[in-house]
C-alpha positions as CSV (number, residue, x, y, z in Angstrom):
1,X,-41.7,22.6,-85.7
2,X,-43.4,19.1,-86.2
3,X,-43.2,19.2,-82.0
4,X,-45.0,22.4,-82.0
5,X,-48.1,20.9,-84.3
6,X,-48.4,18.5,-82.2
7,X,-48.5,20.3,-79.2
8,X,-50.8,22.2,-80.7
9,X,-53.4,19.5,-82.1
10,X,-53.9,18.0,-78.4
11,X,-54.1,21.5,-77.2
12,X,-57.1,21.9,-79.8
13,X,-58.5,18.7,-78.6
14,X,-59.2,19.6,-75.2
15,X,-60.7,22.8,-76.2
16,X,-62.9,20.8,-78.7
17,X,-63.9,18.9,-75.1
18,X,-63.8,21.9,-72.7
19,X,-67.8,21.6,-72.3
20,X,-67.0,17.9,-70.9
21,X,-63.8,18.3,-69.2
22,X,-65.5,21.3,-67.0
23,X,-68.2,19.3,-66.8
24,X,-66.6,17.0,-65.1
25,X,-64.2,19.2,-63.5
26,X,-67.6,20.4,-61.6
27,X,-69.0,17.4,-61.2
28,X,-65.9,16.0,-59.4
29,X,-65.4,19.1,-57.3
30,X,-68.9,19.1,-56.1
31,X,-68.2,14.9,-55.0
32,X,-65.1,16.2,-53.1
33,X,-66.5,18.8,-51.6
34,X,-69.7,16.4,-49.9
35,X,-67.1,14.2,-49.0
36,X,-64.9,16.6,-47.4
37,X,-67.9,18.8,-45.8
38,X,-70.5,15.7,-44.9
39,X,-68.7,12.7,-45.2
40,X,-65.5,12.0,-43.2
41,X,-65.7,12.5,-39.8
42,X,-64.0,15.2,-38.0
43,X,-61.2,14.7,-35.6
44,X,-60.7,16.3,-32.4
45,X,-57.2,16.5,-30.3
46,X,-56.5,16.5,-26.9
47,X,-52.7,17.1,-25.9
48,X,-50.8,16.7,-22.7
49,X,-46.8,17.6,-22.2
50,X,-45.6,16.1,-18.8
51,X,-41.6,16.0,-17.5
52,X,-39.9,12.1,-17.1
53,X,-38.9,11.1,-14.3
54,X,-35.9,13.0,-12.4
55,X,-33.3,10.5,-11.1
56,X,-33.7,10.1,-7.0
57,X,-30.7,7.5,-6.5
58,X,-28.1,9.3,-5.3
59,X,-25.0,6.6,-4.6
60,X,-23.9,7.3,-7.5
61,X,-22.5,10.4,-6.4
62,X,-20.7,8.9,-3.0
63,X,-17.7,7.2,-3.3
64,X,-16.8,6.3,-6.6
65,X,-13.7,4.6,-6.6
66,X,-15.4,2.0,-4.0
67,X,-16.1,-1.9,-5.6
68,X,-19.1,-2.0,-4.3
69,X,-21.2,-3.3,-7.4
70,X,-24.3,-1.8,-9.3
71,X,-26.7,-0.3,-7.2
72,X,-29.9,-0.2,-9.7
73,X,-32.0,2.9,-9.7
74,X,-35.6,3.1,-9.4
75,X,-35.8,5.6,-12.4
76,X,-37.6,5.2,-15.7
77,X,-35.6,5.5,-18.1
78,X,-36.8,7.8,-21.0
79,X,-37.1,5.5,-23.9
80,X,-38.9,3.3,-21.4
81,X,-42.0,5.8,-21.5
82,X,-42.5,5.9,-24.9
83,X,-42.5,2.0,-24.9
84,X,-45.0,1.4,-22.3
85,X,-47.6,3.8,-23.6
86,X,-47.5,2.0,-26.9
87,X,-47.9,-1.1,-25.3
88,X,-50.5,-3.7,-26.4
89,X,-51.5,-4.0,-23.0
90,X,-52.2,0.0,-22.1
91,X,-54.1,0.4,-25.5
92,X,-56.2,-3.1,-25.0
93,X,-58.0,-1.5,-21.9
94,X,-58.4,2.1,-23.6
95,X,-59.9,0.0,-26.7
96,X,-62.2,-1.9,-24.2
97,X,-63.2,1.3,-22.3
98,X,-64.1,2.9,-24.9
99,X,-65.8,0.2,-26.9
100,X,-62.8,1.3,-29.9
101,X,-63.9,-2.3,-31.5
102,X,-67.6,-1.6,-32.3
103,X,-66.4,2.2,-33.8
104,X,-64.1,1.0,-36.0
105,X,-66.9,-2.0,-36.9
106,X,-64.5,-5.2,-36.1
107,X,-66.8,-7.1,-34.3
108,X,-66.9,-10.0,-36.8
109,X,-63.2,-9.6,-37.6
110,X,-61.4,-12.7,-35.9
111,X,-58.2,-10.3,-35.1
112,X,-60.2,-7.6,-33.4
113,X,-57.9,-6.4,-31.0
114,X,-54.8,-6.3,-33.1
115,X,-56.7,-4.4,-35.9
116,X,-58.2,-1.9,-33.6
117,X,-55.0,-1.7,-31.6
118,X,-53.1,-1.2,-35.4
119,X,-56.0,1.7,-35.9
120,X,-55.6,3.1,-32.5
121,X,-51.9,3.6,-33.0
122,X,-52.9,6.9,-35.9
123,X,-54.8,8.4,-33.1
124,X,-52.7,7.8,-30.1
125,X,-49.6,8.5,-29.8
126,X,-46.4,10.0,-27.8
127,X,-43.9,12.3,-29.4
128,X,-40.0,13.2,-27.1
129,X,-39.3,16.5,-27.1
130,X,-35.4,16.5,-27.6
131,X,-32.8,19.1,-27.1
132,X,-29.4,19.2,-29.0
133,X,-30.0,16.4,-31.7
134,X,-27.9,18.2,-34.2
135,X,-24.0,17.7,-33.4
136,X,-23.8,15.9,-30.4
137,X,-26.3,13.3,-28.7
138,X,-30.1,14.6,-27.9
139,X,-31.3,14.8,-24.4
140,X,-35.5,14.3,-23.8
141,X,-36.8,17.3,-21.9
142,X,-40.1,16.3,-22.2
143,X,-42.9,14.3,-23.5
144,X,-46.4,15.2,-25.3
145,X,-49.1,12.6,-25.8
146,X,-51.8,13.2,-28.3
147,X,-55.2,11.9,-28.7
148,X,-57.6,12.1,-31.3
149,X,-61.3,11.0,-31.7
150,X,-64.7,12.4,-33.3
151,X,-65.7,13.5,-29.8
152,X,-64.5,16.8,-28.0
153,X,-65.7,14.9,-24.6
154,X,-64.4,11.2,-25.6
155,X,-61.0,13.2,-27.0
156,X,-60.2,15.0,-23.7
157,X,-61.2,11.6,-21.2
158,X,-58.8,9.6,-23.5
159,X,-56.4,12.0,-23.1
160,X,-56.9,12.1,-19.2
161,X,-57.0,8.0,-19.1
162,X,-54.3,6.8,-21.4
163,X,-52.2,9.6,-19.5
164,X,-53.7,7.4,-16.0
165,X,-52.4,4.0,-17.4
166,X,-48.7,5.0,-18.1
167,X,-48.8,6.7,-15.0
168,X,-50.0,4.0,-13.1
169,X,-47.9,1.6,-14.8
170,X,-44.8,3.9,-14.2
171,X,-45.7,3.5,-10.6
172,X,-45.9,-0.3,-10.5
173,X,-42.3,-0.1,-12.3
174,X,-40.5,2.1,-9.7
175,X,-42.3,0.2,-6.7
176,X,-41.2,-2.8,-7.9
177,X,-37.5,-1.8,-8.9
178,X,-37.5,0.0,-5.2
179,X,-38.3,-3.5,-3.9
180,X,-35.5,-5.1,-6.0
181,X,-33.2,-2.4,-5.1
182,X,-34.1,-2.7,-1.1
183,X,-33.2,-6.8,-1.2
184,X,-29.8,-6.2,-3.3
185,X,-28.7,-3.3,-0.7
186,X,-29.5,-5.3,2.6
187,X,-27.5,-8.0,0.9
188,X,-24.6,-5.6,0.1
189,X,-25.3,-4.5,3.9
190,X,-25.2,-7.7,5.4
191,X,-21.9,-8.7,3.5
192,X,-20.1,-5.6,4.1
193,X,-20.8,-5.7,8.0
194,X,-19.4,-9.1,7.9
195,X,-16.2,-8.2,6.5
196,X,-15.9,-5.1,8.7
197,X,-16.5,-7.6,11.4
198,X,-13.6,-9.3,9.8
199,X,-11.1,-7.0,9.0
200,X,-11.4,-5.5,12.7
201,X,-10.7,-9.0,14.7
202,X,-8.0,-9.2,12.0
203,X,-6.6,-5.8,12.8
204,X,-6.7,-6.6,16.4
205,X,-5.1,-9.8,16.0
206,X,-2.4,-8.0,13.9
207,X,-1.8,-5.5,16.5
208,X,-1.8,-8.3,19.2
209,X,0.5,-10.3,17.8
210,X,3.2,-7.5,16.4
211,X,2.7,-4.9,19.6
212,X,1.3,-2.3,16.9
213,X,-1.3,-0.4,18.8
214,X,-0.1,3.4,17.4
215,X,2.9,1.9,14.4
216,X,3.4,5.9,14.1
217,X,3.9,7.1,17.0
218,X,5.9,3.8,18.1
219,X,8.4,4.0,14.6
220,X,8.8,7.6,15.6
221,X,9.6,6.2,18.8
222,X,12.1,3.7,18.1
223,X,13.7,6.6,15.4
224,X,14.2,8.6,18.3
225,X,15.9,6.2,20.6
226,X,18.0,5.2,17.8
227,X,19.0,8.6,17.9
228,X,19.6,9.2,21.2
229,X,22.0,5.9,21.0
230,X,23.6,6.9,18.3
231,X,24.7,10.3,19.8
232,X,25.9,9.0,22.6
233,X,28.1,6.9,20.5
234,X,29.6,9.9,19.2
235,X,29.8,11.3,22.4
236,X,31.5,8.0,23.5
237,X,34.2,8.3,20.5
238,X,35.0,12.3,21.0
239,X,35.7,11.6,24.9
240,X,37.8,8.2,24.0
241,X,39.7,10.6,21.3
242,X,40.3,12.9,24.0
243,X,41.6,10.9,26.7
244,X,43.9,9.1,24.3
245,X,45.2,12.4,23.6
246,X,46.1,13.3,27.0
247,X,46.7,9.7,28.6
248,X,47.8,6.3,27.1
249,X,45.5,3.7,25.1
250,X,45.2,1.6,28.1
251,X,43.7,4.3,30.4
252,X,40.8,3.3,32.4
253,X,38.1,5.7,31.5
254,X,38.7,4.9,27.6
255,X,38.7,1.5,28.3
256,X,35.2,2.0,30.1
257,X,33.8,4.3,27.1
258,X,34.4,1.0,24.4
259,X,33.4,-1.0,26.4
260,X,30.1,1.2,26.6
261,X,30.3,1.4,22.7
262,X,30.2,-2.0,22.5
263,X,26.8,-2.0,24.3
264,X,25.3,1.2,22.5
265,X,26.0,-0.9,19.5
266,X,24.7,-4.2,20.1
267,X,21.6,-2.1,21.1
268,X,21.6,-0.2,17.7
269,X,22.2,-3.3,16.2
270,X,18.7,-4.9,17.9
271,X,16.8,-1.8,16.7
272,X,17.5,-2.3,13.4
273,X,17.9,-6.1,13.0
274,X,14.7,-7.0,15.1
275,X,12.2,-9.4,14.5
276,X,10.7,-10.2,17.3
277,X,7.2,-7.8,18.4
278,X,8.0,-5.6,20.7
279,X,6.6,-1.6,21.7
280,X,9.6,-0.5,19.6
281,X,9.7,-2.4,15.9
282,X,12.8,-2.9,14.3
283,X,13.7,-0.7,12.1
284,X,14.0,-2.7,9.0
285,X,10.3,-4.2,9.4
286,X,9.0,-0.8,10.5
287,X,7.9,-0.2,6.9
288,X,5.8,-3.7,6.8
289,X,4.5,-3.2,9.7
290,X,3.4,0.5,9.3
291,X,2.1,-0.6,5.3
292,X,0.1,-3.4,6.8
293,X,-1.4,-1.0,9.5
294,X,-2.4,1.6,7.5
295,X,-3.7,-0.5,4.8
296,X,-5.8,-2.6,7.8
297,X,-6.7,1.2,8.5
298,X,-7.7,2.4,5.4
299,X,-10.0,-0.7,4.5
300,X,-11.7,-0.4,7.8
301,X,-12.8,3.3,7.2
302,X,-13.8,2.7,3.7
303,X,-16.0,0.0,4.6
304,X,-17.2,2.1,7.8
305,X,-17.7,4.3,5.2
306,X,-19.7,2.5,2.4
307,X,-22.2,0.7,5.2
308,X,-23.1,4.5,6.0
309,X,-23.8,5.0,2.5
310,X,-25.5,1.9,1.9
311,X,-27.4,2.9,5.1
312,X,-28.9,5.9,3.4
313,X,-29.7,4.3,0.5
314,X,-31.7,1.6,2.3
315,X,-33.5,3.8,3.4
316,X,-34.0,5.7,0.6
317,X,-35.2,2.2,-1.6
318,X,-37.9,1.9,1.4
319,X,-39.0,5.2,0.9
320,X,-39.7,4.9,-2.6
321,X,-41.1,1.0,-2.2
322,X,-43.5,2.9,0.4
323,X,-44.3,6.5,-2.0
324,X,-47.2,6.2,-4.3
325,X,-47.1,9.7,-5.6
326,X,-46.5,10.0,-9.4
327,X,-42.9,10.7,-10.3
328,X,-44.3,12.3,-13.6
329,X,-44.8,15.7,-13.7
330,X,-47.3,17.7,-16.1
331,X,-46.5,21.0,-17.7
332,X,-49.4,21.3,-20.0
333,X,-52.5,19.6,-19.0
334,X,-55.2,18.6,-21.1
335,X,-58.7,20.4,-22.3
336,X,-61.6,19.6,-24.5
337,X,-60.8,21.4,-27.7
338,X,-63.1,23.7,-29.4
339,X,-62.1,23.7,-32.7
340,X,-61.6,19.9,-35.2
341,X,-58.0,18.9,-35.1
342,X,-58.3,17.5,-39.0
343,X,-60.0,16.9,-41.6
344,X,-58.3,20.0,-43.6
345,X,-60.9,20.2,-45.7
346,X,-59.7,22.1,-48.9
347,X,-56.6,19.7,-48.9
348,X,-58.5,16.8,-49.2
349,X,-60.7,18.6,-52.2
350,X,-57.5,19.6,-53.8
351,X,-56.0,15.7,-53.4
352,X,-59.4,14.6,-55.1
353,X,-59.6,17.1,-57.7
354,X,-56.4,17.6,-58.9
355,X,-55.5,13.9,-59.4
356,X,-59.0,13.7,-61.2
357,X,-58.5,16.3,-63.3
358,X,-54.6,15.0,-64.8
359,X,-56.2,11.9,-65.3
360,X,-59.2,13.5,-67.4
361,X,-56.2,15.2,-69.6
362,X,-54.3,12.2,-70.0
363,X,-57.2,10.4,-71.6
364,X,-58.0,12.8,-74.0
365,X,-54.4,13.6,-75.1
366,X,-54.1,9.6,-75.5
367,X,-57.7,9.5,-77.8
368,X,-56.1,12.3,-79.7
369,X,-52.9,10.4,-79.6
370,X,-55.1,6.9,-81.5
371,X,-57.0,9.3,-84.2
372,X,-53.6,10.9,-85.3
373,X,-51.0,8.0,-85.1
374,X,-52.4,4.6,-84.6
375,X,-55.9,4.4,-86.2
376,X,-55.0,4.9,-89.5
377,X,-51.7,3.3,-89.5
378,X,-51.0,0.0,-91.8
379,X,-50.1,-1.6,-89.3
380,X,-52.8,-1.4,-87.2
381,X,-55.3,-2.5,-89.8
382,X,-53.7,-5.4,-90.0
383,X,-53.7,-6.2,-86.5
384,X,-57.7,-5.6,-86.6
385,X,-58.0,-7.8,-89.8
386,X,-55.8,-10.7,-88.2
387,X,-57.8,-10.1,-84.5
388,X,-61.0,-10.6,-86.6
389,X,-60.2,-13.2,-88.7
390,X,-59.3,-15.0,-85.6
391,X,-62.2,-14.3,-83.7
392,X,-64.7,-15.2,-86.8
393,X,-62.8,-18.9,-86.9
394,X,-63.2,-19.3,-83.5
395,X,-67.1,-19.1,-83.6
């Protein structure tokens, strides 16, 4: 109840004061209202959406197993973008070509150029356009730069010359990463013809030396004589077998067959225990030899390979050292708008006004608050009789 009486006295008190509290109320709205309508300048936007870079290096596609290094590309990289155009240096020369210093009156300030570039960063800017940033890592699709200025004309060159810069400087960038990219290539180039070189006088030398011009066909080869002997050998035994059968141990002929044996042996023997090169290998350093050949082989090809490769991409790193054509791509370009961008007018009114009037109410709920509870109080009079006494001593 006694919460309800009061509610109600401060509720009387501003009625008592309506006269001045719409007074003011008016008076305030009618100072926002010139201040929205006449005062702050209006702003004017200019927009332009352009595609990054798409990737041109393609050697990361070929041969990925290979140890051939990092081949750097000559692609911007996304985030890259965003940091260039709000670079000091890009926004110094759209400040100075544009005379941004005198407009926002920082000619005597000794830190010009960092407070207009500080002012120049609310009215242009860059904003990614992302795809799948909820559950999972985003992906920039696209990019939108936004300018803003009191002019519809000044707005839509800005625009078109801030666009110019990063465009330019992009340029620079990839040129000078294609250059880059060129030297570390002709170096990979020059070292991977070398050890071709290397690996072929090696592989002669190999085949020289062990008698290994076709290890395949030469193993296959030696298998098949090995074979043939080792038939005959059987042969051999079922005639011996034979003869023994119808004559005595000591006949001739079987004596002519062992001795035959004997030889077919010795020769199997040398097929399989040789060392020394020869058209057939032996058969227990066949497998070296064909491992050592085919691995010869195989790093001969890849490295034919890979110098192909690195060919193309030479090539490729020449081409874009040589190409000054942008490698941005626009999507939306920009126009001079017709209508102001902001001031929204009745939301600046309401953020004067409203904020006025709570603070008109608080005052005269806490003069009401004084007459009811503290002017009358004991213990205030005595605090005025004490402040006075002091004051009157002092003087």
């Amino acid at each position: 109840m006694e919460n309800k009486q009061i509610l109600l006295n401060y509720l009387i008190s501003i009625t008592r004061r309506i006269k001045v509290v719409t007074f003011l109320f008016f008076f305030i709205s009618i100072l926002s209202f010139i201040y929205a309508f006449f005062i702050i300048e209006k702003q004017y936007r200019s927009q332009i959406t352009f595609l990054p870079p798409i990737d041109s290096n393609v050697m990361s596609n070929f041969l990925p197993l290979f140890k051939m290094g990092m081949v750097s590309g000559t692609t911007i990289d996304p985030q890259q973008i965003v940091d260039i155009y709000e670079s000091k240096e890009l926004r110094k020369q759209v400040i100075e070509k544009y005379n941004l210093i005198k407009r926002f009156k920082l000619e005597k300030n000794p830190d010009k150029f960092e407070k207009a570039i500080d002012r120049l960063t609310k009215e242009m800017m860059i904003e990614k356009n992302e795809i799948g940033a909820f559950g999972g890592l985003s992906k920039i699709v696209s990019f939108t730069i936004s300018v803003m200025y009191p002019s519809r004309d000044t707005c839509f060159e800005m625009a078109q010359y801030s666009y110019s810069l990063l465009d330019q400087k992009i340029r620079e960038i990839s040129i000078e990463s294609a250059k880059r990219e060129k030297l570390y290539i002709e170096k990979q180039l020059i070292k991977r013809e070398k050890k071709l070189d290397s690996l072929q006088k090696n592989f002669t030398e190999f085949q020289i030396k062990n008698k290994a011009f076709n290890i395949s066909e030469q193993i296959q080869m030696a298998i098949r004589n090995y074979g043939l002997i080792k038939g005959e050998i059987i042969s051999n035994n079922i005639k011996i077998g034979s003869l023994e059968s119808d004559f005595n141990k000591n006949f001739y002929e079987v004596e002519r067959y062992r001795e035959l044996n004997r030889v077919l042996n010795r020769q199997l023997v040398d097929f399989e225990k040789k060392t020394k090169p020869d058209i057939f290998p032996g058969l227990e350093i066949a497998p070296e030899l064909f491992i050592t050949y085919t691995e010869f082989l195989t790093d001969i090809e890849t490295h034919k390979q890979l110098i192909v490769f690195l060919g193309q991409q030479l090539e490729q790193s020449m081409l874009n050292e040589e190409r000054n054509v942008s490698s941005l791509h626009i999507i939306d370009s920009p126009y001079k708008p017709e209508y102001k961008f902001k001031p929204k007018r009745i939301f600046i009114m309401a953020k004067i006004i409203l904020p006025s009037l709570f603070f008109i109410l608080l005052i005269i709920i806490l003069q009401e608050y004084y007459l009811l509870n503290i002017k009358n109080s004991d213990s205030y009079t005595r605090f005025l009789h004490v402040f006075r006494s002091t004051v009157t001593k002092k003087r």
